[in-house]
C-alpha positions in Angstrom: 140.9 148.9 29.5 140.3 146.1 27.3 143.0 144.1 28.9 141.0 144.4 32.4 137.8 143.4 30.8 138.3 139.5 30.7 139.9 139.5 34.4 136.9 141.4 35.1 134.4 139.2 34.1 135.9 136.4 35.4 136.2 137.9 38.5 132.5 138.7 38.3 131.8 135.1 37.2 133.5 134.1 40.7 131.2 136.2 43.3 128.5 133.7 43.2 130.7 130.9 44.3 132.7 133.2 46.7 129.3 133.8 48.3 128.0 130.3 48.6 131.3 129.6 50.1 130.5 132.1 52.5 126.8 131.2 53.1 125.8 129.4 56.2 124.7 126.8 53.0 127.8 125.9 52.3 127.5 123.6 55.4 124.5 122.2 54.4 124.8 118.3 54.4 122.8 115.4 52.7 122.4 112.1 53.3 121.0 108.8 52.5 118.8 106.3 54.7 117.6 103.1 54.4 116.1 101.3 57.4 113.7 99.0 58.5 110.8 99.5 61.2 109.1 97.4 63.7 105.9 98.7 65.8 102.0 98.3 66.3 99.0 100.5 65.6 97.3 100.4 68.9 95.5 101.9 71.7 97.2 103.8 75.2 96.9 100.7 77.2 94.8 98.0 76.5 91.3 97.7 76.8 89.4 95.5 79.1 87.4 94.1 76.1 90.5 92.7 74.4 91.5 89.6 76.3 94.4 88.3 75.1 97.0 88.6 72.3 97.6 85.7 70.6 100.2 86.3 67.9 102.1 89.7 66.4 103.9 89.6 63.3 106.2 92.2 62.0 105.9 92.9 58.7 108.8 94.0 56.3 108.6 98.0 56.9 110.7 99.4 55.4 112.3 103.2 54.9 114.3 104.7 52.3 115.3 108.7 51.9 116.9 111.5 51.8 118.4 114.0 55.2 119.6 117.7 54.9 121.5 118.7 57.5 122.2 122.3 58.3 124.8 123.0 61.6 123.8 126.3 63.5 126.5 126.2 65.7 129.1 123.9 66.7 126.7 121.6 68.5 123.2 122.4 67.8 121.7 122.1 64.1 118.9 121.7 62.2 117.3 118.5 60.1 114.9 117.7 57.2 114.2 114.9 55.3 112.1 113.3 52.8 111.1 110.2 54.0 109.3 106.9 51.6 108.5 104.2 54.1 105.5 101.9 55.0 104.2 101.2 58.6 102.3 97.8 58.9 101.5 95.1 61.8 99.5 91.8 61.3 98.1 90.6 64.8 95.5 88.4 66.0 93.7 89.1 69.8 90.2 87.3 71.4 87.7 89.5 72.7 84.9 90.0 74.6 82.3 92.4 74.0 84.2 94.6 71.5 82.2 97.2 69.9 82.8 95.7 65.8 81.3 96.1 62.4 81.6 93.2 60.4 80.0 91.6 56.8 79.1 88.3 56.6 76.8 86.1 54.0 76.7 89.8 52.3 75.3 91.7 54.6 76.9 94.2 57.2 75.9 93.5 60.9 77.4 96.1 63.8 77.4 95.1 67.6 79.6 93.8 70.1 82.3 90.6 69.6 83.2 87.9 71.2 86.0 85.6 70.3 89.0 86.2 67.4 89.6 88.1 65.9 92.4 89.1 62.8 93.8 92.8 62.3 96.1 94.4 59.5 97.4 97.2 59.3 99.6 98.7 56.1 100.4 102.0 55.5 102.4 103.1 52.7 103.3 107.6 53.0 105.9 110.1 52.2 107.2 111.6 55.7 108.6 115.0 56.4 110.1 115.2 59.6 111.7 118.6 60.8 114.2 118.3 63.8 116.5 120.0 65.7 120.4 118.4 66.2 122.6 117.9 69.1 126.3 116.8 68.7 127.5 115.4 72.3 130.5 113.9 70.8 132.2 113.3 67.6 130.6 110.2 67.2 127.1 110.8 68.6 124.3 112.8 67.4 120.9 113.6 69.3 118.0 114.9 67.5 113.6 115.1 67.8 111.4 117.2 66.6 108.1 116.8 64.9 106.9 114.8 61.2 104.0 114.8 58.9 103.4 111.8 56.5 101.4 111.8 53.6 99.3 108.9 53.1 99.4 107.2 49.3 98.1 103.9 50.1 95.8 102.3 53.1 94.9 99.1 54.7 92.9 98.5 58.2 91.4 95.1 57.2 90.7 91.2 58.7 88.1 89.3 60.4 86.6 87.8 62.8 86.3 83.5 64.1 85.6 81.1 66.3 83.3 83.6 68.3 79.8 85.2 68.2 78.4 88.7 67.4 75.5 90.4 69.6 74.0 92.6 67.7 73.3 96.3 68.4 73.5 96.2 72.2 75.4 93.3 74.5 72.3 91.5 74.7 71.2 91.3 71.3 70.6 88.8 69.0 73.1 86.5 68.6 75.2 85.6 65.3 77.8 82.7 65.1 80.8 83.3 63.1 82.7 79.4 63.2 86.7 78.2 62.6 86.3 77.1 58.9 86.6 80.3 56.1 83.3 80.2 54.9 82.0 80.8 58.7 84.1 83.8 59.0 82.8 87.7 59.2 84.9 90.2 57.6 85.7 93.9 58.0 87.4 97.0 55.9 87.9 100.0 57.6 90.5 101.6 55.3 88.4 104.3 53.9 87.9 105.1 57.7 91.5 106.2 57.7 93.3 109.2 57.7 95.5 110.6 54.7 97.9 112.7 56.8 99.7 111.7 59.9 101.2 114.0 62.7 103.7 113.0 65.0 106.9 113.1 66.9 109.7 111.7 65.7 113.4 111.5 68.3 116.3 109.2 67.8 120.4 109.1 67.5 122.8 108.6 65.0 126.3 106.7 65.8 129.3 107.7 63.3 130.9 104.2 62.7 133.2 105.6 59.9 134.0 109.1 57.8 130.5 109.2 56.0 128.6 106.3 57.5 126.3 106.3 60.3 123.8 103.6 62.0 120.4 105.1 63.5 117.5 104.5 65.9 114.3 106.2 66.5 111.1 105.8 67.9 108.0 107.9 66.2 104.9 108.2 67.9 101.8 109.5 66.1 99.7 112.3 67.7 96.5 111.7 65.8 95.0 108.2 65.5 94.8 106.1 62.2 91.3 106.0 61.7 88.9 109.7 61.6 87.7 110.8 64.2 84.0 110.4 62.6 84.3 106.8 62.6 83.0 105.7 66.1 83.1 101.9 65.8 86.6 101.3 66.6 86.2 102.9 70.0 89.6 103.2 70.8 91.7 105.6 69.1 94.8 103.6 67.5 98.5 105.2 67.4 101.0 104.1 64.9 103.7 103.8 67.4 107.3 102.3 65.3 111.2 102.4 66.3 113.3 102.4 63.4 116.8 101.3 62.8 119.0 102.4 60.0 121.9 103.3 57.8 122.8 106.3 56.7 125.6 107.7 53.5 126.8 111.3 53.7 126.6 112.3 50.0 127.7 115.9 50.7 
């Protein structure tokens, strides 16, 4: 008896790993992803009030993360990941009469625009998207399904030049905002924003080697930005991003 008792307890000491090799967990994959986004926060079509766009800059978004991924079968799976990224835009549009709230000389003034205006956007969250797989080939891999980001930083800011504001109704009294700085108005909506973010999220990855893939996805956001309390920004902006990335399999 006491020589069974070591091969015993190593045999016990073995079941937990026998098991894991067993477990539908022992196919669990993870992987890392960088990538870089490019998009706009903006309405569903544009409105009549916003005349023209006169300059969109991409700013440097960027994403960095981690992806578990669980195969359920031999083609279909399941997806989540932890997600750091930002989601920003820097644009400038004329108007005419758009509904605005602006601060100028130190006092706040709300009415409708007309002329330039200067909008940034900058978001900086932690995203969770859940999403089911589809393997159509060796190399390619389908996959959508929904996110929600958490919010840690916010930005909805510029101003407004070279144009005039009628205050209160379209024919009321009329303010002058000029070209030079000191003429300008000014407006911060970022308290106005939301801290969580729903979405849908559906891209493809492309095996280029053993562990190495490249990415692209397009996320659209459900919700708007801004609350839905917050009337002056009549139209109800989407963050709307395709994404490009890289991505390491780690296990």
């Amino acid at each position: 008896m006491m020589k069974q008792t070591p091969a015993l307890f190593f045999a016990l000491a073995l079941l937990p790993t026998a098991a894991m090799a067993s477990s539908p967990w022992s196919d669990l994959q993870l992987k890392a992803r960088v990538g870089y986004s490019i998009g706009a926060t903006a309405p569903l079509g544009i409105p009549a009030t916003i005349r023209g766009i006169e300059s969109f800059t991409p700013t440097a978004n960027i994403l960095a993360g981690i992806d578990a991924a669980l195969p359920l079968s031999e083609k279909w799976g399941v997806q989540a990941a932890l997600h750091f990224e930002n989601k920003g835009m820097d644009g400038e549009v004329t108007t005419k009469g758009y509904h605005m709230r602006l601060r100028m000389d130190d006092s706040e003034m709300e009415g409708y625009y007309t002329g330039h205006v200067r909008q940034k956007v900058q978001e900086w969250m932690v995203t969770l998207p859940i999403q089911a797989t589809l393997q159509l080939s060796r190399v390619v891999q389908l996959k959508a399904g929904p996110y929600l980001s958490v919010l840690l930083s916010r930005d909805f800011s510029g101003y407004a030049s070279d144009g005039y504001l009628r205050k209160d109704t379209p024919t009321g009294q009329k303010v002058v905002m000029g070209t030079n700085e000191d003429e300008w108005a000014t407006y911060d909506f970022s308290e106005e924003m939301r801290h969580l973010h729903v979405g849908i999220d559906v891209g493809a990855d492309f095996r280029v080697a053993n562990r190495l893939c490249v990415g692209a996805d397009l996320s659209w956001g459900l919700n708007g930005i801004l609350k839905s309390s917050f009337k002056t920004v009549e139209q109800t902006l989407y963050p709307i991003y395709g994404t490009v990335s890289v991505t390491y399999q780690i296990k």
